[in-house]
C-alpha positions as CSV (number, residue, x, y, z in Angstrom):
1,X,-15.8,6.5,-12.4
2,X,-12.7,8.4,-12.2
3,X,-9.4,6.7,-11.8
4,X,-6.0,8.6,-10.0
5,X,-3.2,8.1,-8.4
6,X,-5.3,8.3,-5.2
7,X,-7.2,5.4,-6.0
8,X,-4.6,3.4,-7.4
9,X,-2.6,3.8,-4.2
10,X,-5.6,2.4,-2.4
11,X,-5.7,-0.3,-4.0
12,X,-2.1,-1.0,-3.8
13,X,-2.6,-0.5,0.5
14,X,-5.4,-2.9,0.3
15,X,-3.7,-5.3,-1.8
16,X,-0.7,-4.8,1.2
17,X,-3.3,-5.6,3.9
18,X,-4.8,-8.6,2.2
19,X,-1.5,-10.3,1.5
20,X,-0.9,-9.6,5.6
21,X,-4.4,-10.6,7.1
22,X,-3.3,-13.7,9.1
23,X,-0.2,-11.9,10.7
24,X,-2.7,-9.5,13.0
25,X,-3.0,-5.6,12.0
26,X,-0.9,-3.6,9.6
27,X,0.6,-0.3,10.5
28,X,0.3,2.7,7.9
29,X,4.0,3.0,8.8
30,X,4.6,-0.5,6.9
31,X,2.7,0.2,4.3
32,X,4.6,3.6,3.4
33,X,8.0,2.2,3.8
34,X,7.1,-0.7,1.7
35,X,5.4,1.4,-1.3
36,X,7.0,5.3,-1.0
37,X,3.5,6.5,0.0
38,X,3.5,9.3,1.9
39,X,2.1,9.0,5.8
40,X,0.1,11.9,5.8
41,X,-1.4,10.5,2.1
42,X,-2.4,7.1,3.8
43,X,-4.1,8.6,6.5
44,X,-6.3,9.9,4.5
45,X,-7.0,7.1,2.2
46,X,-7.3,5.0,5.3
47,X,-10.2,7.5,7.3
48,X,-12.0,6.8,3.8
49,X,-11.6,3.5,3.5
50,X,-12.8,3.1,7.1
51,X,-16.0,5.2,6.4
52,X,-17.0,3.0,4.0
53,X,-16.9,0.0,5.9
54,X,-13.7,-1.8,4.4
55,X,-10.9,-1.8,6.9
56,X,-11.2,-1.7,10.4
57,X,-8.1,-0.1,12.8
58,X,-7.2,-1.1,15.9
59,X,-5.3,1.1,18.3
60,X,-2.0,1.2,19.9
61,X,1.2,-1.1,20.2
62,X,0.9,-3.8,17.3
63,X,-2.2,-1.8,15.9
64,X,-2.9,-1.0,12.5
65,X,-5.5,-1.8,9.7
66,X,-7.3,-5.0,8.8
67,X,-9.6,-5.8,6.1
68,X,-13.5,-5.5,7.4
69,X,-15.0,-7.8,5.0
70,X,-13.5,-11.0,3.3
71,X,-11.1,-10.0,0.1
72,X,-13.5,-11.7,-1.9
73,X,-16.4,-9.5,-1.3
74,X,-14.6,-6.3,-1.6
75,X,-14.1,-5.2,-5.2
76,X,-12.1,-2.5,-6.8
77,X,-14.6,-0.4,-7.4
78,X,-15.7,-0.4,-3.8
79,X,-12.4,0.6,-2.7
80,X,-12.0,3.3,-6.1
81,X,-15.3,4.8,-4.9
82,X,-14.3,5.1,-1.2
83,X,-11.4,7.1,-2.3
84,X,-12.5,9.2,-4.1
85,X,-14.9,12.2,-4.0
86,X,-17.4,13.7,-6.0
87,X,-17.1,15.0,-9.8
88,X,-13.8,15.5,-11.2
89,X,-12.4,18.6,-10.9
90,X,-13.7,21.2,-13.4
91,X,-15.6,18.7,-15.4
92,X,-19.2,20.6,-14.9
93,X,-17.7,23.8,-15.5
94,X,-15.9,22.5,-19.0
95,X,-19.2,20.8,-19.9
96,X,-21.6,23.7,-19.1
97,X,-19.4,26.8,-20.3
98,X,-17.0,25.6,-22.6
99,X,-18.9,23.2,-24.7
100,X,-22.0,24.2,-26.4
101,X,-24.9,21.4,-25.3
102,X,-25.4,20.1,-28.2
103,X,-21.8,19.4,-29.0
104,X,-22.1,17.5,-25.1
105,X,-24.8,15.9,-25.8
106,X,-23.4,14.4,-29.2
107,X,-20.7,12.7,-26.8
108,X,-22.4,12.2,-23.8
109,X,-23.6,8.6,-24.1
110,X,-20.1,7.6,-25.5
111,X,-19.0,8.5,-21.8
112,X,-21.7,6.8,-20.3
113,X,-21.0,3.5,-22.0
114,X,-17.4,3.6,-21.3
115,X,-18.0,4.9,-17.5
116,X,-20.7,1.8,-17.4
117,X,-18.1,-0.6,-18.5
118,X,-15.3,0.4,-16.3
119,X,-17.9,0.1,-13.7
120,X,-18.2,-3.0,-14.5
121,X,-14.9,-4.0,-15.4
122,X,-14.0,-2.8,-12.0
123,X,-16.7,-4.3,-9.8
124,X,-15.6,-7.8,-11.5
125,X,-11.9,-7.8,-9.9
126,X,-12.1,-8.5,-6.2
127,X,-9.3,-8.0,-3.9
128,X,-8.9,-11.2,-2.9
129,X,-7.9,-12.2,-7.2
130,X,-5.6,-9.3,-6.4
131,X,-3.9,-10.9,-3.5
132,X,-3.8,-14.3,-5.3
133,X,-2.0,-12.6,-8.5
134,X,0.4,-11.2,-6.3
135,X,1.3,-14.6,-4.2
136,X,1.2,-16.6,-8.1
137,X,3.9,-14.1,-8.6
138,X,5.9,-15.0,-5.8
139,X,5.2,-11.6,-3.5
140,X,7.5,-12.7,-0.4
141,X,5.8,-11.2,2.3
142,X,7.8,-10.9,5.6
143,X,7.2,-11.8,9.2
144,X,8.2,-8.8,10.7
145,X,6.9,-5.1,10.2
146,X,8.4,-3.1,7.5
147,X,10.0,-0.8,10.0
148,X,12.0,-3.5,11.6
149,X,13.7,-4.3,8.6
150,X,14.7,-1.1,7.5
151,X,18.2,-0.2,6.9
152,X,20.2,2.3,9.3
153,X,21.6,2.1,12.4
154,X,18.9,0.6,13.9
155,X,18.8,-2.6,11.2
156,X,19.4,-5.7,12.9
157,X,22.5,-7.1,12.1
158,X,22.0,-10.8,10.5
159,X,22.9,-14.1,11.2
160,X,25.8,-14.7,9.3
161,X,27.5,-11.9,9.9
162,X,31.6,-11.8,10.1
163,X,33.0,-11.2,13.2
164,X,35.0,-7.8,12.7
165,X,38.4,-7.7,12.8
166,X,39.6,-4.9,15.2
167,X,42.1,-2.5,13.4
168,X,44.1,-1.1,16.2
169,X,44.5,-3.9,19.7
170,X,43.0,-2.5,22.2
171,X,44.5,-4.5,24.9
172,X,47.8,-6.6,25.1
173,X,45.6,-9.8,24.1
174,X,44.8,-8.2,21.5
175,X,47.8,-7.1,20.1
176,X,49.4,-10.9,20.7
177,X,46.6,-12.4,18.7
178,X,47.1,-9.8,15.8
179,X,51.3,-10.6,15.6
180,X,50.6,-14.6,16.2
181,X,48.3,-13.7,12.9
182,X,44.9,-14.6,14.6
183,X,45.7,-17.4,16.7
């Protein structure tokens, strides 16, 4: 089993969706804003995640991903194997032209024990022990999308905000108020 970035952003995205289940569909949008993850990244964590049957998408306005299967019977292996692809980079080519065989072979079931127990180790944490770590660690997750709440001009302005106090009057009720001192 190999383990990289790519996989441990997956599992962070899937932890995201988990945690957001009952609120309908989450947008890959959210889900980048919330954890700095590229769009373009997601996408294609997503496309694989969707091959192997563990979120589902749903299109349009208020569309996004949802988990295909309960949290409990999705694992992290499941969703580290979805994400990634074949052998490691250069690993046959190290092992076949770098290393004599018999100095491979000397190692080789080290790194079939450890890969068996990662394995394993992996296919014993489900998501949904994820999700409940996260909520016994008081994750506050919001009601409204991630792009709704960001900050910027288009930020909603909250409830107790201050009424501002104009600097110049721009009208002669205005400028009675400010020498009466607010009255």
């Amino acid at each position: 089993m190999r383990l990289s970035t790519k996989g441990r952003f997956a599992v962070t995205a899937m932890i995201d969706v988990g945690l957001r289940e009952k609120a309908g569909p989450v947008s890959l949008n959210d889900i980048a804003m919330r954890h700095h993850i590229s769009m373009s990244y997601l996408e294609q964590l997503f496309a694989r995640l969707r091959r192997a049957g563990l979120v589902e998408s749903t299109r349009g306005p208020g569309g996004g991903y949802t988990l295909a299967r309960r949290a409990g019977e999705i694992s992290v292996a499941d969703i580290i194997a979805a994400v990634e692809t074949g052998q490691p980079e250069g690993e046959e080519r190290e092992t076949s032209a770098a290393v004599p065989s018999h100095v491979a072979a000397m190692t080789a079931q080290l790194w079939s024990e450890l890969n068996a127990r990662m394995q394993a180790y992996m296919q014993s944490i489900t998501l949904q022990a994820l999700i409940d770590e996260q909520r016994a660690q008081g994750v506050v997750v919001e009601t409204e999308p991630a792009h709704k709440l960001q900050r910027g001009i288009y930020r909603r302005t909250p409830e107790r905000a201050v009424k501002p106090v104009p600097v110049a009057a721009n009208s002669v009720f205005d400028l009675g108020r400010l020498a009466l001192g607010g009255r």
